[in-house]
C-alpha positions in Angstrom: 0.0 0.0 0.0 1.5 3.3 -0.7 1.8 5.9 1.7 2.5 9.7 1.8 5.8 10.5 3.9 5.9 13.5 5.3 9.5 15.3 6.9 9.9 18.9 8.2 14.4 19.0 9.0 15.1 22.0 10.5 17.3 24.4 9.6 18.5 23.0 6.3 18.7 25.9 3.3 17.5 25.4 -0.3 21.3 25.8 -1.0 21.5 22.7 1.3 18.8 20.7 -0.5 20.3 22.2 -3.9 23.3 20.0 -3.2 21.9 17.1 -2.2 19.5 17.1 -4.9 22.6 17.3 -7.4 24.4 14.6 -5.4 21.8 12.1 -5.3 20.4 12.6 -8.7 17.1 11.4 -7.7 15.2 13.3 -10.6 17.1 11.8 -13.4 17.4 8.2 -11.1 14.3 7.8 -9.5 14.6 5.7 -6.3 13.2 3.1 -6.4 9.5 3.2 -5.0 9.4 7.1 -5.0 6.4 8.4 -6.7 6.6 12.1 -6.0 8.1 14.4 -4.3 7.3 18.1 -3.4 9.4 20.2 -1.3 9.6 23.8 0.2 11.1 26.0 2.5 9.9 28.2 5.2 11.6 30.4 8.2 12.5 26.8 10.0 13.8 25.3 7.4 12.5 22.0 4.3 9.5 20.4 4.7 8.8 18.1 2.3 5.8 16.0 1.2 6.7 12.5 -1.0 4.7 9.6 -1.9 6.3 6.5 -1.1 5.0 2.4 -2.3 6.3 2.1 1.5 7.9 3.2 4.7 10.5 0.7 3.6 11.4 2.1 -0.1 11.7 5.5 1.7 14.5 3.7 4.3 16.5 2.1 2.2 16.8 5.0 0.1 17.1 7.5 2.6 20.1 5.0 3.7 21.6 4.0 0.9 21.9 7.2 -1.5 20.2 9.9 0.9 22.4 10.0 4.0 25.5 10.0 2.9 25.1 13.2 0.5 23.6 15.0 3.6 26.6 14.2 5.2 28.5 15.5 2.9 26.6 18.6 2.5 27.0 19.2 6.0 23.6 19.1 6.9 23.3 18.1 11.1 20.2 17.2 12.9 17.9 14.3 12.1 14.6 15.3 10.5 11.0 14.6 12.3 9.2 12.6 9.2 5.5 10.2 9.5 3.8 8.0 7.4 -0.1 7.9 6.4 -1.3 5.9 3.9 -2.1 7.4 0.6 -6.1 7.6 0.3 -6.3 9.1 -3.3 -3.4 10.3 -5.7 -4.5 12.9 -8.2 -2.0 14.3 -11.0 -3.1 17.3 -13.5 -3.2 16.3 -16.7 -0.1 17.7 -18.5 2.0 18.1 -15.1 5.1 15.7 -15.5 8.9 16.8 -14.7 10.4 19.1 -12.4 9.1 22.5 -10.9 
């Protein structure tokens, strides 16, 4: 069943995220069981809202590719994240890609 991963890390920049993005290359090498992805910043720092096939996809990718490029971005802290599961997935006709 999939589910819908949300994560709020404190603190971390968009210059932050920038880097890991470009390190981990997820957009051009999906991982495997992501679905989607959104992400934005606020005064506290990246929340981020994913759909996942499973808590399990999300761990293995968040410790296999993810972790080490924020280690290497020099991102600290741990983020808070939770799982639902997904009740209805809906994408706009037309919207595929990036931004």
């Amino acid at each position: 069943m999939a589910v819908v991963m949300s994560m709020r890390w404190a603190g971390v920049t968009p210059e932050q995220y920038n880097v890991v993005r470009d390190a981990v290359d997820w957009e051009q090498v999906p991982a495997a069981g992501g679905h989607v992805h959104v992400a934005w910043f606020d005064g506290q720092g990246l929340h981020v809202t994913d759909v996942w096939e499973s808590p399990q996809a999300f761990e293995a990718f968040m410790a296999e590719r993810l972790a080490p490029a924020v280690e290497k971005a020099g991102i600290t802290g741990a983020p808070e994240t939770s799982f639902a599961p997904l009740h209805r997935r809906f994408v706009a006709p037309g919207v595929s890609g990036a931004e």
